[in-house]
DRENDO-1510 file (C-alpha; in Angstrom, 1 decimal, always signed):
<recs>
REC; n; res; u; v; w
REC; 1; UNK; +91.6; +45.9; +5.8 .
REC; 2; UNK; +89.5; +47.8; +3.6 .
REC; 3; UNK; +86.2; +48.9; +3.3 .
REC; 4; UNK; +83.5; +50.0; +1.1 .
REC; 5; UNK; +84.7; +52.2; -1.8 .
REC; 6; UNK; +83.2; +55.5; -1.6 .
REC; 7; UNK; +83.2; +58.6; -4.0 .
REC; 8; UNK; +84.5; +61.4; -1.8 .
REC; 9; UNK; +83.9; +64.2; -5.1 .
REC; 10; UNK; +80.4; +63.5; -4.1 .
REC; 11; UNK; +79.4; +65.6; -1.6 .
REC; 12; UNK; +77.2; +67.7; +0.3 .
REC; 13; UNK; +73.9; +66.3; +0.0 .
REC; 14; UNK; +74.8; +64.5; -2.6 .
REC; 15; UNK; +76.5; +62.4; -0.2 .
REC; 16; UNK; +73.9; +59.3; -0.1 .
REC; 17; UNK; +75.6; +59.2; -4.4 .
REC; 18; UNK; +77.2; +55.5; -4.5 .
REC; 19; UNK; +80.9; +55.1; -6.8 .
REC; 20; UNK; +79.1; +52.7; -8.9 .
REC; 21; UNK; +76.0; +55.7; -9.4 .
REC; 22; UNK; +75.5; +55.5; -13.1 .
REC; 23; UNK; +76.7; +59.0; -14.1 .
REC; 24; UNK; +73.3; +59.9; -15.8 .
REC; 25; UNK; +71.9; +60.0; -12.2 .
REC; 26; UNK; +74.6; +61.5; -10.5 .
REC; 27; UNK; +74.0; +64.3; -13.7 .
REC; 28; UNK; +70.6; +64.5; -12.7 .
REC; 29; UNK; +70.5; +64.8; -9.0 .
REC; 30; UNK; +73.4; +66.9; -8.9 .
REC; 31; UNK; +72.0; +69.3; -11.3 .
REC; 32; UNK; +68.6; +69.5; -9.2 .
REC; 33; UNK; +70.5; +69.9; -6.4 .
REC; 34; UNK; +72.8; +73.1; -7.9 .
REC; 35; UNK; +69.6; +74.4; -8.7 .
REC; 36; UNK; +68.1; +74.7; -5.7 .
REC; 37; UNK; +71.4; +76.2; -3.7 .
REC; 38; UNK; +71.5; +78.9; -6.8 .
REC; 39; UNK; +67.9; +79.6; -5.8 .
REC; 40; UNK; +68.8; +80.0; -2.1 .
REC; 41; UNK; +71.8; +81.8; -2.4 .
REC; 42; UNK; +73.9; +78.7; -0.5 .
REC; 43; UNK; +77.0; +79.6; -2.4 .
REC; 44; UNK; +79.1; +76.3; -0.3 .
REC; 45; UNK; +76.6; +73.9; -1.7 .
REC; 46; UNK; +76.2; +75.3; -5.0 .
REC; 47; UNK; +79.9; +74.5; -5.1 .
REC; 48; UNK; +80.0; +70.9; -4.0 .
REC; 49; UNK; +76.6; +70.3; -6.1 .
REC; 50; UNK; +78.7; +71.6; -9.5 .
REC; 51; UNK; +81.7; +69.6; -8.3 .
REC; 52; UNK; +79.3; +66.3; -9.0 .
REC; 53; UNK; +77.8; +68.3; -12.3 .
REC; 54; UNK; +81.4; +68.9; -13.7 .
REC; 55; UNK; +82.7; +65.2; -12.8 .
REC; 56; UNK; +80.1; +63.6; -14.3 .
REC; 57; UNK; +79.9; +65.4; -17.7 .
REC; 58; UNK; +84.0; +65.2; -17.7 .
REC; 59; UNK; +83.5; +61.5; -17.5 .
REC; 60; UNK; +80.3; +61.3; -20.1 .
REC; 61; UNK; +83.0; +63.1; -22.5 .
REC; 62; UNK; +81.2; +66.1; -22.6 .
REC; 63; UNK; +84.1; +68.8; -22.2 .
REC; 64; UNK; +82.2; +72.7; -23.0 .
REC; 65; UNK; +79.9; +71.4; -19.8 .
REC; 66; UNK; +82.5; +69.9; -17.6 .
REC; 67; UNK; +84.7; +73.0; -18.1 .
REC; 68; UNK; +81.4; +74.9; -17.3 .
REC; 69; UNK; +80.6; +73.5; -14.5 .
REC; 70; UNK; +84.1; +73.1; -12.5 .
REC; 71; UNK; +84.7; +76.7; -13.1 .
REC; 72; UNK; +81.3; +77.6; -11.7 .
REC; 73; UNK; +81.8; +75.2; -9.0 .
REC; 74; UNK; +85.4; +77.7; -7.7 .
REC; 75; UNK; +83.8; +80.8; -8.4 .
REC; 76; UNK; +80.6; +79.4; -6.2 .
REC; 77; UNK; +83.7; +77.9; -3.6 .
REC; 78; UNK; +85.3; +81.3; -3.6 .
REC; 79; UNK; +82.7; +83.4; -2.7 .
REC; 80; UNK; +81.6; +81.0; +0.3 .
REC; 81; UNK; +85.6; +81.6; +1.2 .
REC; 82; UNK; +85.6; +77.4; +1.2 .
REC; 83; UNK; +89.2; +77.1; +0.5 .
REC; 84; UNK; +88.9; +72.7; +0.5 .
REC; 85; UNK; +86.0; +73.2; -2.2 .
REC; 86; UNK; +88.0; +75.5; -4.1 .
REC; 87; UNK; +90.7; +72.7; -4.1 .
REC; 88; UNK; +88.1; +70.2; -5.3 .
REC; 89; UNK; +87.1; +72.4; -8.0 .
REC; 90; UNK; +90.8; +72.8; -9.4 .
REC; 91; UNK; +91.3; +69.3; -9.1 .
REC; 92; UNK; +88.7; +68.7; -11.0 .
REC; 93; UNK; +89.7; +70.9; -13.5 .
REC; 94; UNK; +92.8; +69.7; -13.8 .
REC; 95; UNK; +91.6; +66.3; -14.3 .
REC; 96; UNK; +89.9; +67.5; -17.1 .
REC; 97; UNK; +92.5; +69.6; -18.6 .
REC; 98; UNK; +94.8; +66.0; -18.8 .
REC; 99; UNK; +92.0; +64.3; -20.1 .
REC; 100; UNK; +91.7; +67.1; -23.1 .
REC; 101; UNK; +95.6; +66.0; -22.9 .
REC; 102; UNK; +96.5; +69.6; -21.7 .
REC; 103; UNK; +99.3; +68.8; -19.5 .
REC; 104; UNK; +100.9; +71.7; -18.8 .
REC; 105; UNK; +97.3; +73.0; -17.6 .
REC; 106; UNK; +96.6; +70.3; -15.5 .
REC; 107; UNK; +99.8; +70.3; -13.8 .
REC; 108; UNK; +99.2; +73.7; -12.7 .
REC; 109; UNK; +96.0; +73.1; -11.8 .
REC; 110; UNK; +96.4; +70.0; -9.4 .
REC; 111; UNK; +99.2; +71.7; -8.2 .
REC; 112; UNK; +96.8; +74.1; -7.0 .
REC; 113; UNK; +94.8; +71.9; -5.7 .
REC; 114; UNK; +97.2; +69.7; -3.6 .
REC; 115; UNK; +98.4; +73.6; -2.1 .
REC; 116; UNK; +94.7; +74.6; -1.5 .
REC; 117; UNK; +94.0; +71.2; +0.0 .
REC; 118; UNK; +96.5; +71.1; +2.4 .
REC; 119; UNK; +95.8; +74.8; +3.2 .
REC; 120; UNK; +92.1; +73.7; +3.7 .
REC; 121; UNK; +92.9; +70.7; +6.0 .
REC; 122; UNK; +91.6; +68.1; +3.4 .
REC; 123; UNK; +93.6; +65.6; +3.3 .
REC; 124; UNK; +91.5; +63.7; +1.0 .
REC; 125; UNK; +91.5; +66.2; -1.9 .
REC; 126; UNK; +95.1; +66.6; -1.1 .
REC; 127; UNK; +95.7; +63.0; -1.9 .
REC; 128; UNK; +93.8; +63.2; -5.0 .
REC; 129; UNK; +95.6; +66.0; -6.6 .
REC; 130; UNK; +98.9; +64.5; -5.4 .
REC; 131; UNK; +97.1; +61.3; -7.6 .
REC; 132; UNK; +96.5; +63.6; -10.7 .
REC; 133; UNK; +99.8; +65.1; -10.4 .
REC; 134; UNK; +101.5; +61.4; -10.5 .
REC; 135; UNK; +99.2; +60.3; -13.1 .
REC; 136; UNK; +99.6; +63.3; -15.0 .
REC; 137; UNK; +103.7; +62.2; -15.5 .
REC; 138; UNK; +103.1; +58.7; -15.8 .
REC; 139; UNK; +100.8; +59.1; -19.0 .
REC; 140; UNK; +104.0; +61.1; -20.5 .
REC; 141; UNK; +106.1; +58.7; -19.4 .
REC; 142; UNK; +107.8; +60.4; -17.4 .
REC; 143; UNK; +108.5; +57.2; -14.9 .
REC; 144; UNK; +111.4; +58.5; -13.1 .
REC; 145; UNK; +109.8; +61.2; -11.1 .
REC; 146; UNK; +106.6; +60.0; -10.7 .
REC; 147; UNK; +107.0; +56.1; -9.7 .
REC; 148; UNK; +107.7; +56.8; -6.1 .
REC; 149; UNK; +104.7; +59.6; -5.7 .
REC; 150; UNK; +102.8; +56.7; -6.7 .
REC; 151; UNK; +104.7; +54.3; -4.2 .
REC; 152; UNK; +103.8; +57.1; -1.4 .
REC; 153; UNK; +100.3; +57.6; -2.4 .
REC; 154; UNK; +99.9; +53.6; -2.1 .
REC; 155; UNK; +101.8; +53.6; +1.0 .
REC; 156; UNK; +99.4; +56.3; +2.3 .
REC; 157; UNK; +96.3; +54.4; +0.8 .
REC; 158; UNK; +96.9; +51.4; +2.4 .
REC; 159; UNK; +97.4; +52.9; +5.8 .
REC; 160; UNK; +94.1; +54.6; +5.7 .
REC; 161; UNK; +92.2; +51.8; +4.4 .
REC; 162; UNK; +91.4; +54.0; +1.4 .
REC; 163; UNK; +90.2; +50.8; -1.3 .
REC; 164; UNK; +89.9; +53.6; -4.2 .
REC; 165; UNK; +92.8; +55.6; -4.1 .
REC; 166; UNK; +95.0; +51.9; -3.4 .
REC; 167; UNK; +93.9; +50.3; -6.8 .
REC; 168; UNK; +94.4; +53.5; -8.4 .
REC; 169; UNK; +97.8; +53.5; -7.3 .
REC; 170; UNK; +98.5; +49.6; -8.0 .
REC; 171; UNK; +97.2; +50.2; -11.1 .
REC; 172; UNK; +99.6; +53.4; -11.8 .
REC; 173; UNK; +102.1; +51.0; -10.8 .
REC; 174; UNK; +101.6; +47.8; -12.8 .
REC; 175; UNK; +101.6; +50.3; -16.0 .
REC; 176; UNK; +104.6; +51.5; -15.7 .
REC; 177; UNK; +106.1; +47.5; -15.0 .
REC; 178; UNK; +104.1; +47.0; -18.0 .
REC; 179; UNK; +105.4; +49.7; -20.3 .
REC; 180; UNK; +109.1; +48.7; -19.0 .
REC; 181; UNK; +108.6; +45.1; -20.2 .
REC; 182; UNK; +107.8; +43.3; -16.4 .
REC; 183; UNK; +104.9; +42.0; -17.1 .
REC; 184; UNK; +105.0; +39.3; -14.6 .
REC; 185; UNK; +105.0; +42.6; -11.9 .
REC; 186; UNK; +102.0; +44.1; -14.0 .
REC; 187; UNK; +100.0; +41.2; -13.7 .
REC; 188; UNK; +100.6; +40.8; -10.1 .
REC; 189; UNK; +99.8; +44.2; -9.5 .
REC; 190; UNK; +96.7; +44.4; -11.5 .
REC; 191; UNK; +95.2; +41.2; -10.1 .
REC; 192; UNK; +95.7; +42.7; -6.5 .
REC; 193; UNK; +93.9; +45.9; -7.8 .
REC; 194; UNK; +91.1; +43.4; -9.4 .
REC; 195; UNK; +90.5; +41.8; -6.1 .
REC; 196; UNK; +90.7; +44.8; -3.8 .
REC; 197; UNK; +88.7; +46.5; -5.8 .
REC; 198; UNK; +85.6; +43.6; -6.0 .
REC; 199; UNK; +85.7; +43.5; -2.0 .
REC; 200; UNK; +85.2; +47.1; -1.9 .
REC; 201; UNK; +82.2; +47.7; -4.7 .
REC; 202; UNK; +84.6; +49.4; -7.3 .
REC; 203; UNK; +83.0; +48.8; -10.3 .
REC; 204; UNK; +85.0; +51.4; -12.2 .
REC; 205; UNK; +88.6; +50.4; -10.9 .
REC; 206; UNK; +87.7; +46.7; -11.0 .
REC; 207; UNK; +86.9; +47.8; -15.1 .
REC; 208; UNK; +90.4; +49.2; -15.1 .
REC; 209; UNK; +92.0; +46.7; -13.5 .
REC; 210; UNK; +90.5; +43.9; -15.6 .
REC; 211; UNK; +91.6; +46.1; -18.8 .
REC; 212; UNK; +95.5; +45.9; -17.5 .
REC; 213; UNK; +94.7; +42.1; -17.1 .
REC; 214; UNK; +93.5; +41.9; -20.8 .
REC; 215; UNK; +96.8; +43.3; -21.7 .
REC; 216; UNK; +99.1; +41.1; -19.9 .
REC; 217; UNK; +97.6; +38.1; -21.1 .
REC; 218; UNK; +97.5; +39.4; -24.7 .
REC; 219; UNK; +101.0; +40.5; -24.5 .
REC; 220; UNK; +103.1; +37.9; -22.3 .
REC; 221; UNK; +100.7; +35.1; -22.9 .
REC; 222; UNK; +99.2; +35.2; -26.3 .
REC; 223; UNK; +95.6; +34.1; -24.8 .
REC; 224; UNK; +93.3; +36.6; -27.4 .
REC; 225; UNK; +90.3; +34.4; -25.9 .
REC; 226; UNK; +91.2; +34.9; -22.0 .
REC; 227; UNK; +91.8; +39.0; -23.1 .
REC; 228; UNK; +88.6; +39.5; -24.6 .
REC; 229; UNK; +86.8; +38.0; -21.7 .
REC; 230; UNK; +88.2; +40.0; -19.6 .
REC; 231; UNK; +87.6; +42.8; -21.6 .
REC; 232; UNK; +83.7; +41.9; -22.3 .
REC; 233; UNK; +83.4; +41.7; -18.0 .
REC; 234; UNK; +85.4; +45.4; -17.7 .
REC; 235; UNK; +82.8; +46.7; -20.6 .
REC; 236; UNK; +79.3; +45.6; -18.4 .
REC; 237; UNK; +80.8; +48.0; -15.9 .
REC; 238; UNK; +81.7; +50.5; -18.5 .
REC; 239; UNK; +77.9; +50.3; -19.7 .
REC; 240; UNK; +76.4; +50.7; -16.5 .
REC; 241; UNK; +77.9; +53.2; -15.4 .
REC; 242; UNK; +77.8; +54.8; -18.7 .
REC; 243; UNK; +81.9; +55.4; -18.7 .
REC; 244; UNK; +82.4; +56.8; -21.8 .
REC; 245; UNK; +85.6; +57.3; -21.6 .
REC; 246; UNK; +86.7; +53.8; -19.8 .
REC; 247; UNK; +84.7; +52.4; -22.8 .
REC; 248; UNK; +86.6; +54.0; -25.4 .
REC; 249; UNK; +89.9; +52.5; -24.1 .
REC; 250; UNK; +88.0; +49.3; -23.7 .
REC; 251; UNK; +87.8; +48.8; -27.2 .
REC; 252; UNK; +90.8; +50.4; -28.0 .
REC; 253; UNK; +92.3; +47.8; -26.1 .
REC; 254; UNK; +90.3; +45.4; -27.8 .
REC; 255; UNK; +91.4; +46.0; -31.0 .
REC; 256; UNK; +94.7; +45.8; -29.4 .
REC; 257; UNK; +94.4; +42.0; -28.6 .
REC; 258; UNK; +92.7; +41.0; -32.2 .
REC; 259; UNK; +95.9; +42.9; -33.6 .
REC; 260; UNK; +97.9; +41.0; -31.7 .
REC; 261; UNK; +96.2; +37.5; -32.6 .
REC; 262; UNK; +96.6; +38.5; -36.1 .
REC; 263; UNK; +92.8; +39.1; -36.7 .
REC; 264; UNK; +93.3; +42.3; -38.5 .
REC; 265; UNK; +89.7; +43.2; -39.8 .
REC; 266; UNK; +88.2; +43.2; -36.3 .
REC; 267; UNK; +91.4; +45.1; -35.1 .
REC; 268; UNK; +90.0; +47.7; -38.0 .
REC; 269; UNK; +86.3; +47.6; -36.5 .
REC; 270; UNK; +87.6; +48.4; -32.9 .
REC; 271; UNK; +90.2; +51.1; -33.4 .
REC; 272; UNK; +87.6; +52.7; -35.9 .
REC; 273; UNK; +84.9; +52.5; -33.4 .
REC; 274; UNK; +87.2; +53.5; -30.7 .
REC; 275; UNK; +88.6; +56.6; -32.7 .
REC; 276; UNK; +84.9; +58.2; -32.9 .
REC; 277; UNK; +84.3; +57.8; -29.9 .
REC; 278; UNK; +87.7; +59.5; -28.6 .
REC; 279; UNK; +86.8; +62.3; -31.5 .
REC; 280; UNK; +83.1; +62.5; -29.8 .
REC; 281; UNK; +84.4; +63.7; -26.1 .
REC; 282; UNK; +87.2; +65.6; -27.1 .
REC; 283; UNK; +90.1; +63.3; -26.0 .
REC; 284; UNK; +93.3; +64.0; -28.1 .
REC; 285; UNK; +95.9; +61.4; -26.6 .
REC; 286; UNK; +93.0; +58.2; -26.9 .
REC; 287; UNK; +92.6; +59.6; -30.8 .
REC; 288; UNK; +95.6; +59.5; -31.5 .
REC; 289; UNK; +96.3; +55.9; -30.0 .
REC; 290; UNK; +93.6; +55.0; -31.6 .
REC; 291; UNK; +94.9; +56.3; -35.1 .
REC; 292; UNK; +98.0; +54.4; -34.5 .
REC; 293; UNK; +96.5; +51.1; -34.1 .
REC; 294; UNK; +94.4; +51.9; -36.9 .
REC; 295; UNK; +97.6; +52.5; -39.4 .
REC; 296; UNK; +98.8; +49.4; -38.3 .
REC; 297; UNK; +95.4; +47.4; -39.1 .
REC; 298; UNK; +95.1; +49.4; -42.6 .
REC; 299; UNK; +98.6; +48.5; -43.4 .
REC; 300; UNK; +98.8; +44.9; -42.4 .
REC; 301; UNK; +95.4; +44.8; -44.8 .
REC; 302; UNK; +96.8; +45.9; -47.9 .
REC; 303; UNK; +97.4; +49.7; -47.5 .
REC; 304; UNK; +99.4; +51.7; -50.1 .
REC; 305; UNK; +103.0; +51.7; -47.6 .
REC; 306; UNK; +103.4; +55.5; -48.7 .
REC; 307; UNK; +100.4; +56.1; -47.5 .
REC; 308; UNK; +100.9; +54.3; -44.0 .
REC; 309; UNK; +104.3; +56.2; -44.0 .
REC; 310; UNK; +102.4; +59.5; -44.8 .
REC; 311; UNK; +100.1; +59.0; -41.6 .
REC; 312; UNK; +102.8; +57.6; -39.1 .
REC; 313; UNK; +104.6; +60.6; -39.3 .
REC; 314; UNK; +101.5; +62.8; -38.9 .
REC; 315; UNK; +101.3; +60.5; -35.8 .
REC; 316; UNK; +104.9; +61.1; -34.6 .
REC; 317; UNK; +104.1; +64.9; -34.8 .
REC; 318; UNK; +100.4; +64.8; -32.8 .
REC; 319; UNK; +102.2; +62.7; -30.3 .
REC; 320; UNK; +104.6; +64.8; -29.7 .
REC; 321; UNK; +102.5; +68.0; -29.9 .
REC; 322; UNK; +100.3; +66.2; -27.3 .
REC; 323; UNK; +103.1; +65.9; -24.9 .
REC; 324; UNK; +104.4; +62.1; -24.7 .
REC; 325; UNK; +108.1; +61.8; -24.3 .
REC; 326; UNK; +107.7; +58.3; -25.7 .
REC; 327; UNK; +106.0; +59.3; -28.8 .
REC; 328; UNK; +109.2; +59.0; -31.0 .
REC; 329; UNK; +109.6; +55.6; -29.7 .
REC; 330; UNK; +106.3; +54.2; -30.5 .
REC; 331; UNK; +105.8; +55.3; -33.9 .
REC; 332; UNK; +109.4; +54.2; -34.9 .
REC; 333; UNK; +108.5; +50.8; -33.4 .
REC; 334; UNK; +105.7; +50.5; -35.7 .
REC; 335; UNK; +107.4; +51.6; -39.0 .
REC; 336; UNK; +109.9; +49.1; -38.0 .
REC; 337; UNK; +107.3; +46.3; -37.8 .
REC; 338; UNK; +105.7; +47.2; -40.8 .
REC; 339; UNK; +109.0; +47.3; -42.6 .
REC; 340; UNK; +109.2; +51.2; -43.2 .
REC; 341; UNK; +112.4; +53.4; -42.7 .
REC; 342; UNK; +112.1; +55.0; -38.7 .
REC; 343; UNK; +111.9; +58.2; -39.2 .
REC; 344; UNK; +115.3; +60.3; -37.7 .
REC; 345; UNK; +114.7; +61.5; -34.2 .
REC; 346; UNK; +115.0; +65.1; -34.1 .
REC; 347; UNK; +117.1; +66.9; -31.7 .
REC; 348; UNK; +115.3; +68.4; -28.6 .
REC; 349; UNK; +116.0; +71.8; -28.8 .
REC; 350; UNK; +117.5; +72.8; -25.6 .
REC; 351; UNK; +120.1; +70.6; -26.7 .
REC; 352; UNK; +119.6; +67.4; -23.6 .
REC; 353; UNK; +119.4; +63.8; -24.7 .
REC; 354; UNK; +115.8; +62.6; -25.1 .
REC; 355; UNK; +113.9; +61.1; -22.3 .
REC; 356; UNK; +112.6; +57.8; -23.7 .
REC; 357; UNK; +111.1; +54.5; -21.9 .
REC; 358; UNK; +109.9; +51.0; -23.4 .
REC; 359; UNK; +106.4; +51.4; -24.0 .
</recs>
């Protein structure tokens, strides 16, 4: 049913670039290959070249040069007049701009993109904005008007045979089951990712997915051992590939599942680690994730409690700053288990009842 995973940002003659490239290579060629379309004045190539360039610093974590490189990568599009590279560029951009946890930005920008895509009869790029765009609402929690763009974009992977783009959607899918409490659903859902993804090559889904199976069997079934497993299989990908960002969330979730088993200093070790290397590429909504868990590890080992109450509410407000409608929700859950006073929810201040979900 499906076949090969392939990495359709690749492109040009950058083509022969496997999914599972380690990025430092696809950095390298890429770069090689920009140069040389610069020197000849092939403005269409120097656009799909920088598309590589700017994915694969975005996904090293290093932001000034992804930023760089998208936008040199639409001006290059533009001037060819190559209205699908154009689209690949915004989309690109607007990956990173939810990655730097911009999410107005990127909203706007993979609108763009699905509009440009569908302009330039892509249907690929398209698809991937529409992705970005789902993704984008389901990070804020915004559930309810995302969950069936992600059921369409399945619907639409699977008919195509598309192996990527279907376990990015399952795995879209079994987070929000997750976050809503149905975890048997999650787990489902994620092992169907895991498999689909090792018939087709994925390395970097099949990391994901075995990340969301790490949770479920820390959460639902209490198995720290079976987690970290899992999680010391999704890393190997993570450090091939050199996915720094995967990797960070990696051991953020790993500090999860020892905080979880009650193995606090290790939880400490992880979310530290974790934190510096969300500070290092610039990724606001893993920091401060990251921070939380952290609170929670300081606190359960001894921390002054009006100090832990000091830096939960400086959570509540980054979360919120950031953009996540659940924010409120998951810091109050935390002062609760800890035995602090929630903090009051403020008003919003158009006056509507807060949108919050069970994460």
């Amino acid at each position: 049913m499906y076949g090969k995973a392939f990495a359709p940002e690749y492109q040009g003659a950058l083509t022969t670039l496997s999914v599972n490239s380690s990025l430092d290579d696809v950095l390298a060629a890429g770069t090689a290959r920009l140069r040389a379309a610069e020197q000849a004045g092939e403005a269409g190539e120097a656009a799909r070249s920088g598309l590589a360039v700017a994915e694969a610093h975005r996904r090293l974590g290093q932001i000034r040069e992804a930023d760089r490189a998208w936008k040199a990568s639409y001006r290059a599009a533009r001037g060819a007049g190559d209205v699908a590279a154009m689209a690949w560029a915004l989309w690109s951009g607007g990956t990173l701009a939810r990655q730097r946890g911009a999410f107005a930005l990127a909203r706007r920008l993979l609108g763009l993109a699905a509009e440009l895509g569908e302009r330039g009869g892509d249907v690929v790029v398209r698809g991937y904005s529409l992705a970005g765009l789902a993704e984008t609402g389901r990070i804020q929690g915004d559930y309810d008007a995302v969950g069936r763009l992600h059921e369409q974009l399945l619907a639409e992977a699977r008919r195509r045979g598309e192996a990527r783009h279907t376990v990015w959607a399952l795995e879209g899918i079994a987070q929000m089951h997750r976050n809503r409490g149905d975890h048997d659903t999650a787990y489902a859902l994620f092992e169907e990712a895991a498999e689909i993804a090792a018939r087709a090559e994925d390395r970097r889904g099949h990391a994901w997915a075995l990340r969301g199976l790490a949770d479920i069997v820390s959460v639902r079934d209490g198995d720290a051992e079976r987690a970290l497993l899992l999680l010391t299989r999704a890393e190997e990908s993570c450090r091939a590939m050199n996915l720094s960002g995967a990797l960070a969330y990696n051991h953020k979730m790993r500090g999860n599942v020892f905080y979880r088993a009650g193995r606090y200093r290790e939880a400490r070790e992880l979310y530290e680690q974790a934190l510096g290397e969300f500070r290092a590429m610039g990724e606001p909504r893993g920091e401060a994730l990251a921070r939380l868990g952290l609170a929670k590890s300081l606190a359960r080992l001894g921390r002054d409690r009006r100090e832990t109450a000091a830096e939960l509410a400086d959570l509540a407000r980054v979360l919120e700053g950031i953009g996540l409608r659940h924010a409120h929700e998951m810091v109050a859950r935390a002062q609760r288990e800890l035995g602090l006073e929630p903090a009051s929810e403020p008003a919003p201040a158009d006056g509507r009842a807060r949108t919050r979900d069970a994460r």
